[in-house]
Structure formats: C-alpha cells, structure tokens
C-alpha positions, 0 to 999 in steps of 0.5 A: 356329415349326415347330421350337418347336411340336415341341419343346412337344409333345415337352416335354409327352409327356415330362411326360405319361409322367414324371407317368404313371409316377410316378402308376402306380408310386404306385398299385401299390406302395400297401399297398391294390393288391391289394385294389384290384386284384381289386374292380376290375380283375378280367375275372372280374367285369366279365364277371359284372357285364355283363349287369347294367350293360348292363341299367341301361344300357337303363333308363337310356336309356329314361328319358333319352328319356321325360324330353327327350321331356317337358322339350322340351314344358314347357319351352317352355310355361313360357317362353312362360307367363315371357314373357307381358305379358297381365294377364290372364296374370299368374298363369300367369307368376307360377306359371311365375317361381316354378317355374323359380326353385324348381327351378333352385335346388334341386340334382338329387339333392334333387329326386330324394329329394323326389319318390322320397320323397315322392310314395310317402309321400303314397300318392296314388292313382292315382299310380305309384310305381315307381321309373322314374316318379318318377326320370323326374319328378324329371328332367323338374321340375329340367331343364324349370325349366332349360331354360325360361330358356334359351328365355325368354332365346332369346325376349327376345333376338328384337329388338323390331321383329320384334314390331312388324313381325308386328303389323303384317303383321296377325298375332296375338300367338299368331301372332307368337310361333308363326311369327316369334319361336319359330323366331328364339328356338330358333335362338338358343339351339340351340347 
C-alpha cells in the first residue's frame, strides 16, 4: 500500500511538471510575450503601483467590516421577520419573502449599478453619493437577502418541541426565540 501511494504521487509530480513545461514553453514562445512580460511581470511597475494597490486594499477592507458589521444586523431581522406566524406580522414577513427572493435572484454586479446608478440618479437629499457608501449599500442588500435564509433555515431546523418546552417553562414567544431557539439556530448554521 505504501509503495502504490508513492508511486501515485511520483506519477502525479511527473505529470505536474510535464503539463507545467509544456504550459510555460507555450506561454513564452507566443508572438505576444514580450508584451505580455513588460505589462505584467515588470518590478518596475509593481513597485509603482504598490502604494496605489495597498490603498485600495484599506478601502476595500473598511468596506468589508462596515457591511458584515450591517448584514449581521439585518440579516437577523429579516429572518426573524421570514419566520414569524403572527397575522398581525404578515406584512413585515410579506415584505422580508419579497426582499430576500428579489436579492438573492438579482447577481452582485446588478445591484452594484442599480444603486451606484440610481440612487445618485435620484439625487435624493440628504443621501450620500460617494462611491464607498453606495458600494457598501449594494453589499449589504445582496448578502443581508443571503445570509437571512441561511438563518431562517438554521430557525426551522430547531425541533418543534424546543418551542413547545419554552412555552411551557412560561416564556414568550419573544423569549423563546431569544434564549432557546436563536442560539440553537446560529449554532447550526455557523459553520
């Protein structure tokens, strides 16, 4: 056994550095290299570019924590607002089946025009245009609608009698979801 698992892995770096050598021998002797070369492999640039790159780097992680900082909020609302079997509740989870259908249909790069189009198109007051803010929008809509149905899911997975046994310890509904199920339900779906 040993010796076949030594020979499948000599096997597979020999065809690793065939297919390799043959793929680079291709590369460098198409008509286009040195083109290629000097756009995109050139120290001199990169070492241009850096500072530039590095700087959209920051802005792109200050955009990644306000919108998981935003979506981890919504998203847990709107699941709520997915589950609840109040008829009181049936618009609120009316309007959060329609959202969440909606964005999770509608690809990223969509959303991203929609709102960094049109929001600046409907020149809104008091709305910020800038184009960290509306990036961060467009995030926060199309991966709250995503997120959200993961947790309702996680919600409906939570067997009915732990429902049934908070009830009747006495909580509320409120309370039952808050203390029993919610913690089940992220548990669940964390990973």
């Amino acid at each position: 056994k040993r010796r076949a698992s030594r020979r499948s892995i000599l096997i597979a770096l020999l065809s690793t550095l065939i297919v390799g050598s043959i793929l680079t021998l291709v590369v460098m002797n198409a008509e286009g290299y040195e083109r290629v070369k000097t756009a995109f492999f050139s120290a001199h640039y990169a070492k241009e570019a850096l500072p530039t790159v590095l700087k959209g780097l920051l802005l792109n992680l200050k955009v990644l924590v306000m919108a998981e900082s935003l979506v981890l909020i919504l998203e847990l609302l709107v699941a709520v607002a997915r589950t609840s079997t109040s008829p009181v509740l049936y618009p609120l989870r009316l309007l959060a089946t329609i959202y969440t259908d909606l964005f999770r249909g509608l690809p990223l790069l969509l959303v991203l025009f929609l709102v960094g189009l049109g929001i600046p198109g409907l020149r809104l007051p008091g709305i910020p245009i800038s184009a960290v803010f509306l990036g961060t929008t467009a995030l926060v809509l199309t991966y709250t609608a995503y997120v959200a149905e993961v947790i309702r899911a996680g919600i409906e997975a939570v067997n009915p009698t732990q429902w049934q046994a908070a009830r009747a310890l006495g909580l509320s509904h409120t309370q039952t979801l808050r203390h029993v199920v919610l913690p089940q339900a992220l548990r669940n779906v964390t990973p």
